[in-house]
NUPADREN-990961 format. One record per atom (N, C-alpha, C): residue in one letter; x, y, z. Coordinates in pm, whole numbers, plus 50000, padded with zeros to 5 digits. Example, Ala and Ser with C-alpha at 12.3 -4.5 7.8 and 13.67 -1.06 7.14 Angstrom:
<recs>
A513194943150780A512304955050780A513204967050780S512854977550708S513674989450714S512905000350787
</recs>
This chain:
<recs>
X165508350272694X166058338472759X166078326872660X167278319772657X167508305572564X166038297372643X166108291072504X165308277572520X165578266272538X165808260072573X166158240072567X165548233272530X165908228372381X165258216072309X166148203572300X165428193672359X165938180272331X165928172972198X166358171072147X166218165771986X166898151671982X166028136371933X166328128871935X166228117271845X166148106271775X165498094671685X165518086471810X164188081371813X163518071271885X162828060371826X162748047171885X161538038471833X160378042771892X159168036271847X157938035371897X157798033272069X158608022672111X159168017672233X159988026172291X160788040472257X161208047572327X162898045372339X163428035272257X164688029272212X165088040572117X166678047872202X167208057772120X168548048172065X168728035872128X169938033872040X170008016271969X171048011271915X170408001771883X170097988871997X169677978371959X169437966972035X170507961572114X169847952472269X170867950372345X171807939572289X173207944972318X174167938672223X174707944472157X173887954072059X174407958872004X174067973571985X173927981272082X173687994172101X174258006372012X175508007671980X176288015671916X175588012671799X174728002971739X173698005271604X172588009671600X171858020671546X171038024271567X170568025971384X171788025571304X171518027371189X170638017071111X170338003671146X169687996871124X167987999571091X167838004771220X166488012471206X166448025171171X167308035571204X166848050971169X167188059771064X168128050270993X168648054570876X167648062570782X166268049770728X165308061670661X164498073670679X164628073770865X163688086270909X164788096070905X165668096170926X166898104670938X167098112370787X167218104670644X167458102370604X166078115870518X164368111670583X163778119070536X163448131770621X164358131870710X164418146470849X165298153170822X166408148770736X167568156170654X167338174670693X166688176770608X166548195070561X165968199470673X164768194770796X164228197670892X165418198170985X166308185571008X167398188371133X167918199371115X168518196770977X169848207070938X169208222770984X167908228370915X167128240170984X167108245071118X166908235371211X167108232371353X168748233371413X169678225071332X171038229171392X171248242371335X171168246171207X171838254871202X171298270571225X169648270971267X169098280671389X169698280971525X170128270671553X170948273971696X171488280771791X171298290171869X172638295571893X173608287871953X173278271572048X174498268672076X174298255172135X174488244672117X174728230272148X175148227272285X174578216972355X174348212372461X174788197872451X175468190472509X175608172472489X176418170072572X176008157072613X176658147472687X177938141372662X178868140172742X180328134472700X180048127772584X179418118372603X178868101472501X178738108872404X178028120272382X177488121972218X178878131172216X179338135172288X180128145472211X181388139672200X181798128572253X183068119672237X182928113772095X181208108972033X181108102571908X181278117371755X180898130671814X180478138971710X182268146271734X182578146671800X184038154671826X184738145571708X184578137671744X185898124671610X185338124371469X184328133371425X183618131271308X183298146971228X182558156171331X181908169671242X183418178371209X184398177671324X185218188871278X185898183271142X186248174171077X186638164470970X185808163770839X184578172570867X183978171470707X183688184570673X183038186570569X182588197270465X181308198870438X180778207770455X178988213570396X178588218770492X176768218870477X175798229270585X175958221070685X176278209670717X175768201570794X177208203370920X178258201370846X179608203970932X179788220670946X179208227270894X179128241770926X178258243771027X176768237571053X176328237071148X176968228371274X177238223571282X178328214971384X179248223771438X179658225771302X181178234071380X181548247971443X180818252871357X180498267371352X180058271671464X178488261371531X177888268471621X178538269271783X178238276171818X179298272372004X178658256972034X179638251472149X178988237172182X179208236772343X178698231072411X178808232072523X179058214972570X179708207772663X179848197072664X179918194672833X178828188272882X178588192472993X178718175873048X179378175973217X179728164573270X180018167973389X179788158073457X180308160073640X182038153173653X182378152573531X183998148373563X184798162873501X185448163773634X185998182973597X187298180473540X187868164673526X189368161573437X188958161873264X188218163573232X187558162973092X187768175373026X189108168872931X189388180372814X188468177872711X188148192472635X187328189772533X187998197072438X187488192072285X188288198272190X187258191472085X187898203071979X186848203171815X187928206671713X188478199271696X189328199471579X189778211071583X189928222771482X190428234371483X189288243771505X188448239371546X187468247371598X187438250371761X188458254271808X188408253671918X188018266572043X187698274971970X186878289372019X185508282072025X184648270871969X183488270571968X183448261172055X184018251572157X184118244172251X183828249372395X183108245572501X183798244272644X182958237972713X183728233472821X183358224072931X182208228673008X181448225073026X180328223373190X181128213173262X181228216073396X181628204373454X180828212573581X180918205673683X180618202773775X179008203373827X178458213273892X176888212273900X176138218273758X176088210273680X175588214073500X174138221173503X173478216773565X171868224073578X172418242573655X172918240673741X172968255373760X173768267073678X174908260073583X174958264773487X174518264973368X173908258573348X172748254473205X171578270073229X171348268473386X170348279773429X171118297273362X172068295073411X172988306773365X173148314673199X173718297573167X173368296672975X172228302672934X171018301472949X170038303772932X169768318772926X169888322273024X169698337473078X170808346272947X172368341472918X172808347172825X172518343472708X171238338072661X171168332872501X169728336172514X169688340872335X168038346272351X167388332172239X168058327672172X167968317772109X168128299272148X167908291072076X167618277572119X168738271572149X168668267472241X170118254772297X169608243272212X170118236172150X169548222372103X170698211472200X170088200572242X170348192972277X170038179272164X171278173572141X171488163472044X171418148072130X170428139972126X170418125072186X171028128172339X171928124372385X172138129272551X171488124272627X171158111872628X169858108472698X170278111572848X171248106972893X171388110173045X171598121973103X171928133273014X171728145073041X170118152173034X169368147472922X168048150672868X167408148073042X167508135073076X166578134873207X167048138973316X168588144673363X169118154973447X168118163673401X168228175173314X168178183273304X166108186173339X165608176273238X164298176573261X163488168373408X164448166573504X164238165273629X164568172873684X165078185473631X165688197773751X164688205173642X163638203273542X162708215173501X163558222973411X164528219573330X165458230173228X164728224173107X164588214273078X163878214272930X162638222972885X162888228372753X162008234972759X160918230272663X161748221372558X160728216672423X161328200572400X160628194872335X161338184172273X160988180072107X162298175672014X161798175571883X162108161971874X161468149471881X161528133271835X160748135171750X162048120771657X161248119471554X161408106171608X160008095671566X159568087871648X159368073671487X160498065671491X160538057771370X159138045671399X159258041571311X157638028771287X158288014371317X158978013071436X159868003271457X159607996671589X159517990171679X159727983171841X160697974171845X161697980071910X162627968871927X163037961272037X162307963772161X161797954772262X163057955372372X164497960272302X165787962772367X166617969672347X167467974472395X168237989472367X167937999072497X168908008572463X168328019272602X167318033272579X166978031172718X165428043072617X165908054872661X165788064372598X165588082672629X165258084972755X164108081872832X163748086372886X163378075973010X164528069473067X164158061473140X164038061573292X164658071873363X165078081373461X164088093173496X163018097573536X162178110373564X161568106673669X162008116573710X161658114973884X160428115873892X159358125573816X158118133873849X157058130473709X156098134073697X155008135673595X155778148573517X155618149173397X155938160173277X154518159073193X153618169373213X153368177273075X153518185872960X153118178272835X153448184272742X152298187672647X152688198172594X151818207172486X152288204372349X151458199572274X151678192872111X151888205472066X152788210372004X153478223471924X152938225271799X153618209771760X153468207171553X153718189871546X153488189071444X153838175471403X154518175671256X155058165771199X155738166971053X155338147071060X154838147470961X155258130770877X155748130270762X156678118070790X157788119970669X157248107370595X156658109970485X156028096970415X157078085970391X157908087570313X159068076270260X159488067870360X159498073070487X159748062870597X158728056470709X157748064270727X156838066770796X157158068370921X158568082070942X158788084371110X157758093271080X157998102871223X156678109771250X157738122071372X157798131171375X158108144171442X157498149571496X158068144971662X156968155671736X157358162871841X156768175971836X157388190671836X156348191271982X157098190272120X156228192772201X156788201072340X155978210372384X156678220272510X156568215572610X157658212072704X157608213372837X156608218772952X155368219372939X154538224773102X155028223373144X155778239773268X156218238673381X155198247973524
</recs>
């Protein structure tokens, strides 16, 4: 059975994107943890068997991965993607990659349940925040990989702001990335 990992850059404060105002920046702050998570993500996407995201992320990565070159757009492109939403008018598309595309639409947790059952390998879920807490309020998450920057920015929208219930989690691993001082943490879902 697939796994479900949420994978995200966060502040200290739990801020996945940039400050209010100016949200669509996030590069301000996460540039150097990103920057020293490089070879760890890329390991992670391109183990995959198949991508999970929210319109939002996949409206920003659709206009960008099918358009470049290396491991990084090979992992993008290459791997299947799944693009999951409760609006069933939502075409999706990947450049000329379009065998590795398709829609979730309508009740996404009961097909996510489905996904699962046909994949023996990891779903990664990329930022998604409003899907991340669907999904981990209906109990589908299975892991989460934040990397957690040395930053508070007091505004912005958080990951995890939506959970209906208490979640425990089991510390997996950790990674610190000296040059920046984010910090990666690798933790399982108790269900």
């Amino acid at each position: 059975m697939g796994k479900v990992i949420a994978s995200v850059s966060c502040t200290l404060d739990g801020i996945f994107t940039g400050p209010k105002g100016d949200e669509d920046n996030m590069v301000s702050w996460a540039m150097p943890g990103v920057i020293d998570a490089t070879m760890n993500n890329l390991i992670m996407f391109q183990q995959a068997e198949a991508l999970l995201m929210g319109r939002v992320t996949y409206e920003g990565f659709s206009t960008y991965w099918p358009f470049q070159e290396g491991d990084w757009a090979d992992a993008m492109n290459k791997t299947h993607k799944y693009v999951a939403t409760r609006n069933r008018e939502c075409d999706v598309k990947w450049g000329d990659y379009k065998d590795t595309i398709t829609l979730l639409s309508g009740d996404v947790e009961a097909k996510l349940v489905e996904l699962k059952k046909e994949f023996n390998g990891d779903i990664v879920i990329p930022a998604s925040a409003d899907l991340v807490q669907s999904l981990l309020n209906a109990s589908l998450v299975d892991e989460f990989s934040m990397i957690v920057h040395p930053i508070i920015l007091g505004s912005g929208h958080r990951y995890l702001k939506n959970i209906s219930s208490r979640k425990d989690l089991k510390l997996l691993r950790t990674q610190h990335y000296e040059t920046s001082g984010s910090l990666r943490l690798c933790y399982e879902v108790i269900k």
